[in-house]
LOFI-808729 format. One record per residue (C-alpha): residue number from 1; residue in three letters; x, y, z. Coordinates in nm, 3 decimals. Example, Ala and Ser with C-alpha at 12.3 -4.5 7.8 and 13.67 -1.06 7.14 Angstrom:
<rs>
(1,'ALA',(1.230,-0.450,0.780))
(2,'SER',(1.367,-0.106,0.714))
</rs>
This chain:
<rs>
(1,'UNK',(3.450,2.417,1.149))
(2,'UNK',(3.646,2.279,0.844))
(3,'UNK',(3.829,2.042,1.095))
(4,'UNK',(3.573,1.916,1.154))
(5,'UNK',(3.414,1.848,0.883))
(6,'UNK',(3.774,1.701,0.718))
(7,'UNK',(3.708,1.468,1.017))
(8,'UNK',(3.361,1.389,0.920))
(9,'UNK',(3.482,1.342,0.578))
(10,'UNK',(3.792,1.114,0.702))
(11,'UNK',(3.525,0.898,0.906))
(12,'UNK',(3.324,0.855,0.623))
(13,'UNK',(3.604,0.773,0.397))
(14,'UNK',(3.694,0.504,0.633))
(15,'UNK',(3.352,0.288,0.664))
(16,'UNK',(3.301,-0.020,0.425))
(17,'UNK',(3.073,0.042,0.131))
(18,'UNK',(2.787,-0.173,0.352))
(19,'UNK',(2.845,0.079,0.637))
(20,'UNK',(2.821,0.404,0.404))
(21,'UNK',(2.506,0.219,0.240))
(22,'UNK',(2.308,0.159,0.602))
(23,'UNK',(2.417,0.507,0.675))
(24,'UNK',(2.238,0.644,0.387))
(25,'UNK',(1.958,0.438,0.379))
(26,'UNK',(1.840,0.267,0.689))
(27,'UNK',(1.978,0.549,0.908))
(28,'UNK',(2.014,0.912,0.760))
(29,'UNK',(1.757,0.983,1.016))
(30,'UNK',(2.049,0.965,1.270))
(31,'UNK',(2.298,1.179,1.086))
(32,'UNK',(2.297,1.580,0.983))
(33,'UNK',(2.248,1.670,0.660))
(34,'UNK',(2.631,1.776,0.619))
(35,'UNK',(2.748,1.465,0.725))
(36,'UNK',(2.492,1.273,0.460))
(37,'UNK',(2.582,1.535,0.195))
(38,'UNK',(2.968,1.407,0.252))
(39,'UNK',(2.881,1.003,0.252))
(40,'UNK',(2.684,1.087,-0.103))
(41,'UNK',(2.997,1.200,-0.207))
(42,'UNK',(3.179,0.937,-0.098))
(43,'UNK',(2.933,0.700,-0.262))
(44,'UNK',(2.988,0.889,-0.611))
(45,'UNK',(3.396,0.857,-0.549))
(46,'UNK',(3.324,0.494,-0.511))
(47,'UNK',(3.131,0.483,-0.810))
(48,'UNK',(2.841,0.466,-0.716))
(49,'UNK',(2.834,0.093,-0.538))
(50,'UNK',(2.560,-0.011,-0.722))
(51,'UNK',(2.645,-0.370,-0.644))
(52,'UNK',(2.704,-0.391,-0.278))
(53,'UNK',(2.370,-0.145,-0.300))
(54,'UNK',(2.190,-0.446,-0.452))
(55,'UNK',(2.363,-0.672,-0.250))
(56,'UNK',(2.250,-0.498,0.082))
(57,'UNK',(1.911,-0.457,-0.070))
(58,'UNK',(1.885,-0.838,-0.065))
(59,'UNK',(2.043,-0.907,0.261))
(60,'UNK',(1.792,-0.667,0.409))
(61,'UNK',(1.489,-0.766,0.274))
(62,'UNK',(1.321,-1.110,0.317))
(63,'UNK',(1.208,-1.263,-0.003))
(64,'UNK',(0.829,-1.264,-0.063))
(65,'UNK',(0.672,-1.512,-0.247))
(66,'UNK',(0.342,-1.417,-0.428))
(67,'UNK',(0.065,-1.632,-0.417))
(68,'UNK',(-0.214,-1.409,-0.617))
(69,'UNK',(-0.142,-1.204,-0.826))
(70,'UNK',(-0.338,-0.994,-1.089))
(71,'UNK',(-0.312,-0.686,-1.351))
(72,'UNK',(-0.378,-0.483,-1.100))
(73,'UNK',(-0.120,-0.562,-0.734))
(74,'UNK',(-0.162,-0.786,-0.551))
(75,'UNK',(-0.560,-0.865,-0.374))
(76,'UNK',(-0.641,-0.661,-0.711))
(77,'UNK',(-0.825,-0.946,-0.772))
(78,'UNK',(-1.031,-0.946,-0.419))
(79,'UNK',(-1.093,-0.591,-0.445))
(80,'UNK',(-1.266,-0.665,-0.782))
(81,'UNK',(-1.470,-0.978,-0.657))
(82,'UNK',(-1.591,-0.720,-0.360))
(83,'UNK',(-1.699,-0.477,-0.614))
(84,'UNK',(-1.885,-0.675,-0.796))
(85,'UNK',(-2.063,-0.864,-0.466))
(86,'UNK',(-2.117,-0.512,-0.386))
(87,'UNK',(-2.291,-0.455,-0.709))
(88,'UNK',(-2.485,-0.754,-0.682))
(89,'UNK',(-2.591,-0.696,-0.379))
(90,'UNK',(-2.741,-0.370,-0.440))
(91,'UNK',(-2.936,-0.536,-0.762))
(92,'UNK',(-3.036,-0.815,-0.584))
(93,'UNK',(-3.206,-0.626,-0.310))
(94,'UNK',(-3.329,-0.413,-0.566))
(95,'UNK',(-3.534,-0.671,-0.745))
(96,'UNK',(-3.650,-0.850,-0.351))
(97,'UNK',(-3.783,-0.500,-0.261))
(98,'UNK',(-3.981,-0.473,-0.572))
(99,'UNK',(-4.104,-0.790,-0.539))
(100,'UNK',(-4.243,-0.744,-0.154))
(101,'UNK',(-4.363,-0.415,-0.304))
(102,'UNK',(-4.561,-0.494,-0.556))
(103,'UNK',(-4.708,-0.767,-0.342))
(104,'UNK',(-4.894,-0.611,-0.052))
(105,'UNK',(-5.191,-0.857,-0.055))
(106,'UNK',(-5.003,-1.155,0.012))
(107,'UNK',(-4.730,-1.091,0.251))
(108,'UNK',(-4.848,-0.905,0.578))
(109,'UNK',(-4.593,-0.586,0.593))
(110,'UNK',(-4.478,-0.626,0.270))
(111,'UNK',(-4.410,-0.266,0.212))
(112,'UNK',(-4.232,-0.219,0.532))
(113,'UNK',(-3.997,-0.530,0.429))
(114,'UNK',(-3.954,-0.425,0.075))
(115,'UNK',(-3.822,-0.066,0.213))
(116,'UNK',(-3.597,-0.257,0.427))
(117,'UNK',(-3.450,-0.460,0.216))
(118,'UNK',(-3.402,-0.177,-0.047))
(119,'UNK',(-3.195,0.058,0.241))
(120,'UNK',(-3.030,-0.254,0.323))
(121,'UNK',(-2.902,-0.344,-0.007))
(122,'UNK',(-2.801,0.052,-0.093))
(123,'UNK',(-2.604,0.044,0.260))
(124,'UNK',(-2.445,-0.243,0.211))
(125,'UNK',(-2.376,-0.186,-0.154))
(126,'UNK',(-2.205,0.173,-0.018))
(127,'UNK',(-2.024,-0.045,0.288))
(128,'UNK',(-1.869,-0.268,0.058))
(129,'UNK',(-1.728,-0.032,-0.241))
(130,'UNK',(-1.580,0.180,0.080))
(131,'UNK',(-1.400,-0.067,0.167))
(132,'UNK',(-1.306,-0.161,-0.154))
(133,'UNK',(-1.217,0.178,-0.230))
(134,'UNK',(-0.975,0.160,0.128))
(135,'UNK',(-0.807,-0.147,-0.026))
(136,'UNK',(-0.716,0.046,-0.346))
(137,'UNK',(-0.589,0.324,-0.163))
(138,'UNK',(-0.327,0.076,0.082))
(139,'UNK',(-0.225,-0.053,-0.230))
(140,'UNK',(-0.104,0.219,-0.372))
(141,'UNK',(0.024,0.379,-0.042))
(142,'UNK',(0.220,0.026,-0.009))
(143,'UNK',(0.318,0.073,-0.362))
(144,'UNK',(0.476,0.425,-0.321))
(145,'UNK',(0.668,0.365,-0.010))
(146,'UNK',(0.793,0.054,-0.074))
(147,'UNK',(1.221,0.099,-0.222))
(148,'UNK',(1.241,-0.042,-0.505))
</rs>
């Protein structure tokens, strides 16, 4: 057993600091935890290879370009706008289904309509902060599992 892990050890000691980096992070998945536990030590021998690390970070990763952003992440700002159309939306149907209510004489059906509208606009008003809501939540999912 400690032949082979000297071997391990020896094979690790062997790859380039890119190699030991894509072995760490793009795929520990295919290694055992000994053999990860020895290419961590390896890294720390090396001194860490912050450099090549940020090097291979930016060889890996296409750059982005951001084309909103806000205080919040980015579509912060379209989750806010769809709050507040959600919000308006519920008063607006609000103030439409008082008006057909309080005007039964004139329009034919006006209650029916005004109770329409009023279930509509609480629906949608519920639809749209969901959603919202969903948005907010992929954001910070993205957010946590992106490497920084």
């Amino acid at each position: 057993m400690n032949d082979r892990l000297e071997e391990i050890r020896n094979q690790i000691a062997s790859l380039s600091n890119t190699e030991l980096i894509e072995m760490l992070e793009k795929n520990s998945h295919q290694y055992t935890p000994e053999a990860l536990s020895l290419a961590r030590e390896e890294v720390d021998k090396r001194g860490g290879l912050i450099s090549e690390r940020t090097q291979y970070q930016k060889q890996a990763r296409p750059p982005t370009t951001k084309t909103f952003t806000s205080n919040r992440e980015s579509g912060g700002g379209a989750i806010f706008i769809l709050q507040i159309i959600a919000w308006l939306e519920l008063v607006g149907a609000i103030i439409v289904a008082i008006f057909f209510l309080l005007n039964p004489l004139i329009i034919p059906h006006s209650t029916e309509i005004g109770l329409v509208i009023f279930f509509q606009g609480v629906f949608l008003c519920a639809f749209l902060l969901v959603v919202a809501s969903i948005a907010e939540n992929l954001i910070q999912i993205r957010k946590n599992t992106t490497k920084s």
